[in-house]
C-alpha positions in Angstrom: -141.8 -162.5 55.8 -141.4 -158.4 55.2 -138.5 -157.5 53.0 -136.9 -154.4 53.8 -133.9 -152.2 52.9 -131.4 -150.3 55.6 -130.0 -147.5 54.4 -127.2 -146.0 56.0 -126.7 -142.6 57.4 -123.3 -141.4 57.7 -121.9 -142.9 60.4 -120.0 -141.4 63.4 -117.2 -142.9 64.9 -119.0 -144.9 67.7 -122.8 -145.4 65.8 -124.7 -145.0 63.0 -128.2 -144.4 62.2 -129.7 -146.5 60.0 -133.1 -146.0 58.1 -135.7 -148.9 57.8 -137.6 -149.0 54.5 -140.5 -151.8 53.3 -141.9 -152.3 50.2 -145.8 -151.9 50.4 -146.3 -152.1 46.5 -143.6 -154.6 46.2 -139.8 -154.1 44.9 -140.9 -152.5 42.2 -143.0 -149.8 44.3 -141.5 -146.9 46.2 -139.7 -148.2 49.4 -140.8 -146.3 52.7 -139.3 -145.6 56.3 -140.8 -147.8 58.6 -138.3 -146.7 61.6 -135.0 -145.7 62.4 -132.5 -147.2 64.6 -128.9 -146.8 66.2 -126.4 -149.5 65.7 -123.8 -148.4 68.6 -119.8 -149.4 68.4 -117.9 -146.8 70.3 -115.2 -147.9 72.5 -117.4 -148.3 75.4 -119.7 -150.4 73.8 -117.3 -153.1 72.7 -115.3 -153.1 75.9 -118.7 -154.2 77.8 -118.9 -157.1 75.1 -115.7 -157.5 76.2 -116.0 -157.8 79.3 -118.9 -160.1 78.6 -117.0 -162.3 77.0 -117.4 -162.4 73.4 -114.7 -162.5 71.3 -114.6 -161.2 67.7 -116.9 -163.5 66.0 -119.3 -163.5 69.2 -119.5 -160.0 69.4 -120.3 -159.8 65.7 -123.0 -162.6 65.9 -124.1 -160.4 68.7 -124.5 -157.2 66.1 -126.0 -159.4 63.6 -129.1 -160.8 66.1 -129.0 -157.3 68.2 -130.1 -155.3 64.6 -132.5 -158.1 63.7 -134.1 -158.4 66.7 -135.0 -154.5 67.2 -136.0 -154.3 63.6 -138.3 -157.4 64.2 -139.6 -155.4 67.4 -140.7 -152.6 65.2 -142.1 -154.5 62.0 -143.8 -156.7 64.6 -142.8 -159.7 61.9 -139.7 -161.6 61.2 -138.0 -159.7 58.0 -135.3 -160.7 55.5 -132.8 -157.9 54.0 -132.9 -157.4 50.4 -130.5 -154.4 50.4 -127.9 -152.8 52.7 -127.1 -155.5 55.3 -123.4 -156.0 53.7 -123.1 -151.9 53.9 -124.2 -151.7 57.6 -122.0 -154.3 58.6 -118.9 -153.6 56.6 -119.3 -150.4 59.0 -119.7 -152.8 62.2 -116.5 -155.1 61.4 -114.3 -151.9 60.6 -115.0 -151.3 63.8 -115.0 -154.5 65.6 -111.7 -155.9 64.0 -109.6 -152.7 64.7 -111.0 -153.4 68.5 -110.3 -156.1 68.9 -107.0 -156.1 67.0 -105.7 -154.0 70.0 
């Protein structure tokens, strides 16, 4: 199973980039980008969950499998996050819960 990192760009107020670093030399070794992807949260994208649906929790188990899953599609290999998950999705709750607090 891959470690990796996600490192957080700063985020706008419907997404955020987020960079996708491995450790080829181990955790002691210099981490590098594998891939970048967009976790989107706008309005939009939670009224179609929404709409779907999913209520709070759903739509943050949603988040949870959508970012593994295209990270997995890039690695090619099932991964497990050794830093930054709880920073990406402090982001992704912010904006969940005040959503769905409405």
């Amino acid at each position: 199973m891959k470690e990796i990192k996600l490192v957080c760009d700063t985020p706008f107020f419907d997404k955020v980039d987020v960079n996708v670093l491995d450790f080829p030399s181990g955790r002691e070794g210099e981490p590098r980008r594998r891939c970048k992807i967009t976790v989107e949260f706008g309005p939009y994208d939670l009224a179609q969950l929404k709409k779907q649906g999913l209520d709070y929790d759903s739509a943050m188990e949603y988040y949870e499998k959508k970012v593994y899953d295209t990270v997995k599609f890039y690695l090619a290999q099932d991964w497990i996050c050794v830093e930054g998950h709880d920073e990406l999705f402090k982001m992704i709750n912010e904006k969940v819960s005040a959503y769905y607090a409405q």
